[in-house]
RODO-2510 file (C-alpha; in nm, 4 decimals, decimal comma):
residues 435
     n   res          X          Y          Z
     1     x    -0,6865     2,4476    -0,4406
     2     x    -0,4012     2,2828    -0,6169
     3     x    -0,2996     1,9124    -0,5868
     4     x    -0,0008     1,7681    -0,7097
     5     x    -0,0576     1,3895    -0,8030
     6     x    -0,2815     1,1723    -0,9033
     7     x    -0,2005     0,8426    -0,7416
     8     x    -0,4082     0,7020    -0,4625
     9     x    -0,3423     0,9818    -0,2185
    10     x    -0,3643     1,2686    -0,4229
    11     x    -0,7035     1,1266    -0,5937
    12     x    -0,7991     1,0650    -0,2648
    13     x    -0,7582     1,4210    -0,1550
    14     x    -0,8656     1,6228    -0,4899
    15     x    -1,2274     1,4498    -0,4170
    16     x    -1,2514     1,5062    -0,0417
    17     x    -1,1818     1,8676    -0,1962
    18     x    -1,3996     1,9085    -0,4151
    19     x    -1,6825     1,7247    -0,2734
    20     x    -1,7097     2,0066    -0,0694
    21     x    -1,7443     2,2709    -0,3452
    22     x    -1,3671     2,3849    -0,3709
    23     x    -1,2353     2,4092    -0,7283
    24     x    -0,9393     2,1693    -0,7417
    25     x    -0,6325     2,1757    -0,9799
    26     x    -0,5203     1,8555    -1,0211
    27     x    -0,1991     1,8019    -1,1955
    28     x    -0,0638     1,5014    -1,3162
    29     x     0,2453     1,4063    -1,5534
    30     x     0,1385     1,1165    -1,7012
    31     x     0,0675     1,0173    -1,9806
    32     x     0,3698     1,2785    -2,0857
    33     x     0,5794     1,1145    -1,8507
    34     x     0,5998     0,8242    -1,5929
    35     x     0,7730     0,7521    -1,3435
    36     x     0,9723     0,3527    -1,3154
    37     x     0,7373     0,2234    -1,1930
    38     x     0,4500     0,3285    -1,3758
    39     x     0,3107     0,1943    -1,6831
    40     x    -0,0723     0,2620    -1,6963
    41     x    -0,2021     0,5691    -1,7950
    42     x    -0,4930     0,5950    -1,5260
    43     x    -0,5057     0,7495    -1,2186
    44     x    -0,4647     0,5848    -0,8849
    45     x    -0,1949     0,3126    -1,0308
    46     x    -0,1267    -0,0122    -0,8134
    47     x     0,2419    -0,0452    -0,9096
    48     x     0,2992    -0,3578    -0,6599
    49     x     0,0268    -0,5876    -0,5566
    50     x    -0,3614    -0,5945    -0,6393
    51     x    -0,3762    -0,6611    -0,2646
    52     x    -0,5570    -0,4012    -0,0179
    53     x    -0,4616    -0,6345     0,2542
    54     x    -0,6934    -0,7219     0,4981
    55     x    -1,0732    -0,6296     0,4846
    56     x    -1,1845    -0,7272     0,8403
    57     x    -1,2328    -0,5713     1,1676
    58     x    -0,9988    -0,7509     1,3566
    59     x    -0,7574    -0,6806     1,0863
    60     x    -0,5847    -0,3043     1,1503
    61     x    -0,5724    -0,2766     0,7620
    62     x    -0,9266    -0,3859     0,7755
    63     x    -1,0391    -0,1562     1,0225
    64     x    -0,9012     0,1462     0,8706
    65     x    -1,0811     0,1064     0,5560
    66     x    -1,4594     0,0737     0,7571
    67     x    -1,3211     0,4242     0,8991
    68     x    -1,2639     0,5466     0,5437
    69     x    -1,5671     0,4268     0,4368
    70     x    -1,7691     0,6082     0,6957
    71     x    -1,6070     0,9101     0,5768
    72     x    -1,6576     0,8621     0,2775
    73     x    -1,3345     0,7579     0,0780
    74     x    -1,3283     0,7570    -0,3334
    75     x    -1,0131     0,4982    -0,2924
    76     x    -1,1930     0,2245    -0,0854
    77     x    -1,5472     0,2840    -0,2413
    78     x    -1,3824     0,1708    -0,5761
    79     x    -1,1849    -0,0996    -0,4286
    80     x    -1,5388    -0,2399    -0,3099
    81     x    -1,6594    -0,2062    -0,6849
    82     x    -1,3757    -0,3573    -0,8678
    83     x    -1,2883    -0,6458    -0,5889
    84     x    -1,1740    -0,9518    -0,6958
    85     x    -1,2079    -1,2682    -0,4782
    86     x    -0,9400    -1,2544    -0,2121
    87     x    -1,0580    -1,4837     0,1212
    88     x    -1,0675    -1,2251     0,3687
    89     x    -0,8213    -0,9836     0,1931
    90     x    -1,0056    -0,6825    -0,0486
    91     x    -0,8001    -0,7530    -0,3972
    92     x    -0,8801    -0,5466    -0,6802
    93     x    -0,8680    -0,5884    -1,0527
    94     x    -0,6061    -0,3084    -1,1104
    95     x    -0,7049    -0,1586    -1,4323
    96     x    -1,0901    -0,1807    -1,3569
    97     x    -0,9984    -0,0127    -1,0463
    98     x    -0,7825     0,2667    -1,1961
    99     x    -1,0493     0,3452    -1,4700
   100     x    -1,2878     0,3933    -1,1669
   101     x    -1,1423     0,5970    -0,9685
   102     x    -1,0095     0,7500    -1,3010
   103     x    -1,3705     0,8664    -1,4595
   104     x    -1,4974     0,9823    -1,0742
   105     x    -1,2401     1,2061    -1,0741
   106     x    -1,2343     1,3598    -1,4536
   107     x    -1,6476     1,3238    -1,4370
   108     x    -1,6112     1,5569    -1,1057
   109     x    -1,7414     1,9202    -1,1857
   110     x    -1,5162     2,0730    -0,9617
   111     x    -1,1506     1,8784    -1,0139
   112     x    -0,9849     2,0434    -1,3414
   113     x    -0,6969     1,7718    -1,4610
   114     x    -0,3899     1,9456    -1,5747
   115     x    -0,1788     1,6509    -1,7741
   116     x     0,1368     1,8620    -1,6773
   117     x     0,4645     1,7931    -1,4851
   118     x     0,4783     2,0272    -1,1892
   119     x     0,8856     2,1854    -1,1272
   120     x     0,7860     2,3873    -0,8550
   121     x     0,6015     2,4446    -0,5371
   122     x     0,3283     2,7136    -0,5296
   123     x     0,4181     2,8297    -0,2308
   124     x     0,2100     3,1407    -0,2093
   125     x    -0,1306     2,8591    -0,2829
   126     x    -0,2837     2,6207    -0,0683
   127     x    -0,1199     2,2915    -0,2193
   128     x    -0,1009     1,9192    -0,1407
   129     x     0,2021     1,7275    -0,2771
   130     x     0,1085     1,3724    -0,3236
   131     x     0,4038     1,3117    -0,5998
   132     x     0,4662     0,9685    -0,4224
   133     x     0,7328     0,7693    -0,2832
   134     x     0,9372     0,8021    -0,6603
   135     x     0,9409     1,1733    -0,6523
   136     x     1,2722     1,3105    -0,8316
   137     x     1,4353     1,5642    -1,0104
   138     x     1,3684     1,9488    -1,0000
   139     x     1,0461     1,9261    -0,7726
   140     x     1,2656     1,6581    -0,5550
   141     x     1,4924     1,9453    -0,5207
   142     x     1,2283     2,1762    -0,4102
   143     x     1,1029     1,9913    -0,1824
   144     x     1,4138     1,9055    -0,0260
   145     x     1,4802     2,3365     0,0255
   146     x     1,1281     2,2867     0,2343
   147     x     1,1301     2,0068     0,4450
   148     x     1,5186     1,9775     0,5187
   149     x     1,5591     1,6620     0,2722
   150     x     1,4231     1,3314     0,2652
   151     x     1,5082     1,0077     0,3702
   152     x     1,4902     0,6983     0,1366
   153     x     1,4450     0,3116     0,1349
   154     x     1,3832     0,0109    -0,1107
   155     x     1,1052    -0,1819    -0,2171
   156     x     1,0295    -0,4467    -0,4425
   157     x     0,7237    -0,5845    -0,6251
   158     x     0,5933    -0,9558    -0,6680
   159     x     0,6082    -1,1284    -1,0425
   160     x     0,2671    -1,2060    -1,2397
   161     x     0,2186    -1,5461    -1,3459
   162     x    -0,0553    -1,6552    -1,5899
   163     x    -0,3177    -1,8670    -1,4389
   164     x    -0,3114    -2,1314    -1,7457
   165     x     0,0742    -2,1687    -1,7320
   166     x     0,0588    -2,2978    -1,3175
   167     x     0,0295    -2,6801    -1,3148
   168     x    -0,3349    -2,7007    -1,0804
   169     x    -0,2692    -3,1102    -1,0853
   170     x     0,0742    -3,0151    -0,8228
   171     x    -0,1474    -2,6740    -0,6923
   172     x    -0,4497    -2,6519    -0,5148
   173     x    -0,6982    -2,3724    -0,4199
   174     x    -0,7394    -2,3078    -0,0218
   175     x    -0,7276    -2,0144     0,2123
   176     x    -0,5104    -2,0264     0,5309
   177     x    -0,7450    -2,1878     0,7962
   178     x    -0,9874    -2,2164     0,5404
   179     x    -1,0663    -1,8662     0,6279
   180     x    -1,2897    -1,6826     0,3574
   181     x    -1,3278    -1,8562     0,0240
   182     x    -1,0824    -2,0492    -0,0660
   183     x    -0,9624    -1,8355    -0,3736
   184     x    -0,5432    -1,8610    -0,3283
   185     x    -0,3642    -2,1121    -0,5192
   186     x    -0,1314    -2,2783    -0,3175
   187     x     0,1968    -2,4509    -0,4575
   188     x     0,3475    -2,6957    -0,1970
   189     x     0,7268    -2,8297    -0,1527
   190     x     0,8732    -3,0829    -0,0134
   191     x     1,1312    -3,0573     0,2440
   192     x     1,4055    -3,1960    -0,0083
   193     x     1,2492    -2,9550    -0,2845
   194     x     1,2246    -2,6491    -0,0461
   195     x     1,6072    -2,6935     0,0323
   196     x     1,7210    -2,7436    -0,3745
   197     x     1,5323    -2,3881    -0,3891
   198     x     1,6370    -2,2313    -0,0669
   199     x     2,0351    -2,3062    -0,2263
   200     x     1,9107    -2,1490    -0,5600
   201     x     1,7405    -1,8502    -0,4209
   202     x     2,0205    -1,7097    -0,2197
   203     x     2,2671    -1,8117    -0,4282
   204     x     2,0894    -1,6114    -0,7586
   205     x     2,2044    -1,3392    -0,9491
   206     x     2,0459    -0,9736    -0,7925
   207     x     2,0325    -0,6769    -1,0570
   208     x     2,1950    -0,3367    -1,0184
   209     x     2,0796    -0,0413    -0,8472
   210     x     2,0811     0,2770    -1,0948
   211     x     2,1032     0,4382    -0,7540
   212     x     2,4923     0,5263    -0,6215
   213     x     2,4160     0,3500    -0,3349
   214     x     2,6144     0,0463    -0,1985
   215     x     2,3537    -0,0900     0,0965
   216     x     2,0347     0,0616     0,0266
   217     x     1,8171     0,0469     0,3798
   218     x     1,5086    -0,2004     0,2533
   219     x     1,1572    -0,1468     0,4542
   220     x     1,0942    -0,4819     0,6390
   221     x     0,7084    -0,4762     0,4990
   222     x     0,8256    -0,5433     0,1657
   223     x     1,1752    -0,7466     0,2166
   224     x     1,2804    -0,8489    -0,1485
   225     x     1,2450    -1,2594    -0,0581
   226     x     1,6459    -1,3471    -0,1296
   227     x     1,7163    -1,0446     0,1501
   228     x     1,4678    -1,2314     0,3550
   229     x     1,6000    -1,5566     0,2779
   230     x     1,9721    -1,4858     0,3894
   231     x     1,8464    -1,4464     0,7104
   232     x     1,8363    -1,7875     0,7917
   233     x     1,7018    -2,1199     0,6233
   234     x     1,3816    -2,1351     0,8566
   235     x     1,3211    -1,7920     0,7873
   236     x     1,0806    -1,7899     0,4545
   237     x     0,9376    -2,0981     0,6828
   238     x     0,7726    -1,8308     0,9036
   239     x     0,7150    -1,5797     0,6645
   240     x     0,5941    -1,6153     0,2485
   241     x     0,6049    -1,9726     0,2441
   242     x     0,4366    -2,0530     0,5790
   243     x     0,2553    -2,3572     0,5441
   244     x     0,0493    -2,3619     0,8619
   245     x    -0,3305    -2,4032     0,7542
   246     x    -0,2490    -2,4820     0,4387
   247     x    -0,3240    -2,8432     0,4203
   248     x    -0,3906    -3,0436     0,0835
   249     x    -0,8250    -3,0176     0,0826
   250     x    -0,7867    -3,3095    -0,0779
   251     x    -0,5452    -3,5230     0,0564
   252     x    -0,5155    -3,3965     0,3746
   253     x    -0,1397    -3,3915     0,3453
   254     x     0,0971    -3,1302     0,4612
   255     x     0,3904    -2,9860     0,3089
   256     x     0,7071    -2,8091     0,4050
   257     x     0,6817    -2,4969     0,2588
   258     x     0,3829    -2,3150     0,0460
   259     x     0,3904    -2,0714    -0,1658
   260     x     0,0575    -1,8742    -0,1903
   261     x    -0,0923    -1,7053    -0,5566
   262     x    -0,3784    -1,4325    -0,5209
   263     x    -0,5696    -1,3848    -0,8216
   264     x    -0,5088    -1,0472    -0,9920
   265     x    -0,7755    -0,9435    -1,2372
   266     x    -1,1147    -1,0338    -1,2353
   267     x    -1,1152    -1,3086    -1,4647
   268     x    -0,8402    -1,4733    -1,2915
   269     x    -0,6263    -1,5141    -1,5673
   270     x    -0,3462    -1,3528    -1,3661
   271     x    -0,1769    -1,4324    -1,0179
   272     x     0,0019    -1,2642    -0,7919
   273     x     0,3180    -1,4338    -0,6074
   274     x     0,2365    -1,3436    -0,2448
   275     x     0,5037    -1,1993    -0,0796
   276     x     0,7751    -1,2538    -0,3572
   277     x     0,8993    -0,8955    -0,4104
   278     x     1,2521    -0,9493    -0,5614
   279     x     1,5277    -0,8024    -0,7233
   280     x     1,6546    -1,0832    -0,9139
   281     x     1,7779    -1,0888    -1,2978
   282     x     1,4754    -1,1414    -1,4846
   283     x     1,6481    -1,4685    -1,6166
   284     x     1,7163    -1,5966    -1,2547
   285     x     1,3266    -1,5121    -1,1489
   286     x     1,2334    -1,7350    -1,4127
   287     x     1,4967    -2,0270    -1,3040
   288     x     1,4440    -1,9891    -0,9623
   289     x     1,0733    -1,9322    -0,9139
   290     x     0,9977    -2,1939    -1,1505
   291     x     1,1219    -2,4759    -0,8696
   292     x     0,8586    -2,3864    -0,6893
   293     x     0,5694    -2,6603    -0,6885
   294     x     0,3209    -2,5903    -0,9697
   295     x     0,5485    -2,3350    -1,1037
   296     x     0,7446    -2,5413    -1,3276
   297     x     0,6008    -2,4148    -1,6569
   298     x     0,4951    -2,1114    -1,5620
   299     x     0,4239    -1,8214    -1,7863
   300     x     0,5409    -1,4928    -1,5949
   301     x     0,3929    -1,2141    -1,7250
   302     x     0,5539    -0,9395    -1,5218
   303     x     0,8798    -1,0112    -1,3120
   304     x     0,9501    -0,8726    -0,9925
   305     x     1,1074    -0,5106    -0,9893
   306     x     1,3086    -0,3326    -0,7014
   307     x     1,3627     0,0984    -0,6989
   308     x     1,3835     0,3738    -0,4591
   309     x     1,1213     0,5541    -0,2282
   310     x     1,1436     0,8579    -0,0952
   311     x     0,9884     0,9854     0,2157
   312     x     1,0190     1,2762     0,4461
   313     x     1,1029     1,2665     0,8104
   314     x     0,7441     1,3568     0,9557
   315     x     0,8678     1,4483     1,2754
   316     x     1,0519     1,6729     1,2067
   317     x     0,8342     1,8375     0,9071
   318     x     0,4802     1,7841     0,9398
   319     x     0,1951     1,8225     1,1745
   320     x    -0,0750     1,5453     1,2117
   321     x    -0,2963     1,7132     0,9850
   322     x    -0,0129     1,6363     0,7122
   323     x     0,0280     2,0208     0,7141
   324     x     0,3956     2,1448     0,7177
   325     x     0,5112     2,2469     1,0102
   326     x     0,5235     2,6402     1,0292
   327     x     0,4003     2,6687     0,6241
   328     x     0,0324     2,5091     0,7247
   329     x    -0,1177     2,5877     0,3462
   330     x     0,1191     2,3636     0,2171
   331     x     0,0149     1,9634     0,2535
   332     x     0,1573     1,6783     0,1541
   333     x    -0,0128     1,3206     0,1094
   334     x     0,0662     0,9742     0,0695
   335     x     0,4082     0,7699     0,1306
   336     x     0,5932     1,0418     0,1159
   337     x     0,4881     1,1562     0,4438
   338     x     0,6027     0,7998     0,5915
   339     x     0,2902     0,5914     0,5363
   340     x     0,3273     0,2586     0,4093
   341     x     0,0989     0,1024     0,1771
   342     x    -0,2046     0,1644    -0,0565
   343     x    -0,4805     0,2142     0,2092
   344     x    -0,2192     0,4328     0,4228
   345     x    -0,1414     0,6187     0,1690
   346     x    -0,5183     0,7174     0,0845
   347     x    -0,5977     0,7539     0,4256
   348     x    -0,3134     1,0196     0,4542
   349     x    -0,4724     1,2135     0,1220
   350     x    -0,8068     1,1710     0,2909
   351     x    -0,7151     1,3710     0,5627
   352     x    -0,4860     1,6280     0,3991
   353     x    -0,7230     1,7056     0,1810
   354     x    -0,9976     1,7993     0,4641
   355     x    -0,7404     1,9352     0,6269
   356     x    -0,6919     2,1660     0,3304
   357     x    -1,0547     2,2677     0,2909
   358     x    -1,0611     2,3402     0,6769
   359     x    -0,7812     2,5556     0,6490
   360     x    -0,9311     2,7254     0,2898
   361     x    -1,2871     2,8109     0,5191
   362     x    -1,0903     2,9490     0,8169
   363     x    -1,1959     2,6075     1,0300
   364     x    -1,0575     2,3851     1,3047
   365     x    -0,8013     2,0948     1,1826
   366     x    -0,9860     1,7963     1,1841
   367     x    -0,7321     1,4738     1,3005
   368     x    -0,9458     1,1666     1,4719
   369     x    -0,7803     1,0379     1,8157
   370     x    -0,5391     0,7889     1,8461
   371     x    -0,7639     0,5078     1,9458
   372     x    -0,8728     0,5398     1,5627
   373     x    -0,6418     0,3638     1,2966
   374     x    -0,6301     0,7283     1,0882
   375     x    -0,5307     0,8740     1,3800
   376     x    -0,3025     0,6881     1,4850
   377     x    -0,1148     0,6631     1,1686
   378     x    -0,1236     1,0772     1,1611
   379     x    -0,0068     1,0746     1,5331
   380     x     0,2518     0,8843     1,4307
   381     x     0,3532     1,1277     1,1506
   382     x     0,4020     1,3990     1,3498
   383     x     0,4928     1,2582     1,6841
   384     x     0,6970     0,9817     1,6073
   385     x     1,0835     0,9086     1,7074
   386     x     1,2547     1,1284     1,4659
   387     x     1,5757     0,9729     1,4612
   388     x     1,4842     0,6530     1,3461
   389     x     1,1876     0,7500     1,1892
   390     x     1,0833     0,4867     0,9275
   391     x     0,7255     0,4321     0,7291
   392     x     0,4294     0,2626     0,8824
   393     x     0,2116     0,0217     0,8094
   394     x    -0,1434     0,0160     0,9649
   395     x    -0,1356    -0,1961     1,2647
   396     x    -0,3045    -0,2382     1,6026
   397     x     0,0268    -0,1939     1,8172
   398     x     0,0217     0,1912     1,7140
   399     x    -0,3559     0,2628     1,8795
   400     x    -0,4048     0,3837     2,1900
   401     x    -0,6796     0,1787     2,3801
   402     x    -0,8157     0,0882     2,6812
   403     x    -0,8892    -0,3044     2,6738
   404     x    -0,5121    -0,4103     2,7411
   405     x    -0,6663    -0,6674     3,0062
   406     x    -0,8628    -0,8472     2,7347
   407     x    -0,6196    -1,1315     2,7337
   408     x    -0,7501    -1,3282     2,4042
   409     x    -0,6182    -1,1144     2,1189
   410     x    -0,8807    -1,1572     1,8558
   411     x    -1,1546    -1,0175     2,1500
   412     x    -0,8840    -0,7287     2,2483
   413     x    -0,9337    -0,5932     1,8588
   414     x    -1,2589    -0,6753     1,8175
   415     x    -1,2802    -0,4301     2,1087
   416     x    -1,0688    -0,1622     1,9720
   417     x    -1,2263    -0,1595     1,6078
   418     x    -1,5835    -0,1346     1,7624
   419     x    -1,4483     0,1821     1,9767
   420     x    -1,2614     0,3191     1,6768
   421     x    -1,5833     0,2864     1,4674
   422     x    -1,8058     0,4629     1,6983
   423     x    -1,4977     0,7799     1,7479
   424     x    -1,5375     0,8162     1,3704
   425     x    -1,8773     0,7798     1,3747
   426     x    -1,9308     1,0713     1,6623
   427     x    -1,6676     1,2819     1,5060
   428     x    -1,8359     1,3041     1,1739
   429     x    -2,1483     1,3715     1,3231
   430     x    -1,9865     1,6499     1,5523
   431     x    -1,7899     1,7879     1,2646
   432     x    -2,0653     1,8832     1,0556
   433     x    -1,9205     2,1524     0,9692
   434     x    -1,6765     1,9822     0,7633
   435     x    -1,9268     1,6825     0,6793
***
């Protein structure tokens, strides 16, 4: 079995592989090369936030990852060891987590790492593509001949700031309701002082796209915060710098706007600007973002970054089992099939690479129901409305259910997730044959 990738999809799929006593070939370019938006040499790279989102069960993001655990997923069962404290969100410390999933995956008997840049598609093997959402050149091109081309957006990552650079006598450590341990650091602003940076952030500098591409097409889930801005003055208001439930512990007082830090190692010496994916001149990040209250000194270690994605129209190329539609021994995995997200993008490598040993051993595909999260998320692969097909986050509105009545929505998805953890539960026990 050959995989092609070793981010968190195609990691992700190499061990549900060989875990099941198929040889894997897993072939990866780095160190010899990286792509722009990779700088660490490990395996399963978080190139944006530290951030799994959501670890609860009334959380869809949350929910999916109790379904991966119960089948067993390398991705989230090293999230779990390398977690750093979050509130209710499962945050990793990035390079403990890539050196985890890293050694399971080079200690594995059966997975044989090729450090090798793959041109070509072996058509004739059973292959997963999980080259991610940054996939270019001659393999791009290749690709392209198979599905019918791809379709592409923008996204943007979040600066670093170091923790001993953020003024803690302006900040203060809460979580949104108090919800969870209160480990974000919140930096308020006045309603005079949100407005001075409102004016600067829409007014700053953006940088250039290498791309020829005059309006790139920007996925909403990570709007670059001066697109989101322009909007409207009210709109960061509602979004990033919400300041419901964010209330001085101390004081009691309440602010106009809040900006919210998540810790991004384990010894917290690094933050995380929640929801500040930019494209800004490095030089107007650092003018801009340091009006921000607390941020007025700060030390940014790594500023925000905006480049292309790539991703495939799944309706029109794959099958829910992330097989290609009318070649079924060739997968692919990850955002590139029009996931969205780290945990998505496992999820999708999870079940491609079952998928792949199902179709290897001559047995049935193996895609949960849509009343599941990984279900839905596959159904929505292969089913969804072509034409304006665009990646997916996981969310609640894409299950199917039966508790639409429950009228109080937190009991409506505590509902759904106990259902969708009892399908996966069955199914793995019914599937033994893949189990």
């Amino acid at each position: 079995m050959i995989v092609i990738g070793a981010g968190l999809a195609g990691c992700e799929a190499a061990y549900q592989i060989a875990k099941r006593g198929i040889k894997v070939k897993l072939y990866e370019m780095k160190p010899k090369k990286f792509s722009p938006a990779h700088k660490y040499e490990g395996f399963a790279e978080l190139v944006c936030s530290n951030s799994l989102k959501g670890d609860s069960l009334d959380n869809a993001c949350g929910l999916l990852k109790e379904e991966m655990r119960i089948m067993d997923s390398v991705i989230i069962s090293s999230a779990d060891e390398t977690k750093v404290p979050a509130g209710g969100a499962l945050a990793v410390d990035r390079e403990k987590f890539s050196d985890t999933v890293t050694k399971k995956i080079r200690e594995n008997e059966n997975i044989e790492v090729i450090e090798e840049e793959i041109t070509s598609i072996p058509e004739d093997e059973c292959v997963i593509i999980a080259t991610g959402p940054l996939t270019d050149g001659a393999l791009a091109e290749e690709i392209g001949k198979l599905t019918g081309g791809f379709m592409s957006f923008y996204d943007a990552a979040a600066p670093l700031v170091s923790f001993d650079s953020i003024d803690m006598t302006r900040a203060y450590f809460k979580s949104r309701y108090d919800k969870g341990t209160p480990d974000y650091i919140n930096c308020p602003m006045t309603k005079e002082e949100y407005d001075a940076f409102y004016e600067a952030l829409i007014n700053a500098e953006t940088a250039p796209l290498h791309e020829d591409i005059e309006k790139p097409s920007v996925f909403e889930g990570c709007m670059p915060v001066e697109i989101m801005a322009k909007r409207g003055s009210e709109t960061l208001l509602f979004g990033p710098l919400k300041p419901v439930g964010l209330e001085n512990p101390v004081t009691g007082e309440r602010y106009h706007a809040v900006v919210q830090l998540r810790r991004d190692n384990t010894e917290g010496t690094v933050y995380n600007m929640v929801g500040f994916q930019t494209n800004l001149k490095f030089g107007e990040q650092k003018r801009v973002f340091s009006m921000i209250g607390g941020l007025a000194d700060a030390e940014f270690l790594r500023y925000g970054v905006m480049h292309r994605n790539t991703f495939l129209c799944g309706p029109k190329v794959l099958n829910a089992n992330y097989s290609v539609k009318g070649r079924e021994n060739i997968f692919f995995a990850g955002q590139i099939t029009g996931v969205e997200g780290y945990v998505e993008s496992a999820v999708s490598g999870l079940i491609a690479g079952i998928n792949a040993y199902a179709y290897l051993t001559g047995k049935e595909s193996f895609v949960p129901g849509k009343g599941t999260v990984t279900g839905a998320l596959s159904d929505y692969v292969a089913n969804g409305e072509a034409e304006h097909f665009q990646p997916m986050n996981a969310n609640f509105g894409i299950v199917s259910h039966e508790f639409h009545k429950i009228r109080k929505k937190k009991e409506r998805y505590a509902a759904v997730a106990e259902a969708a953890v009892k399908e996966i539960t069955a199914l793995k026990a019914e599937r033994n044959d893949l189990f």
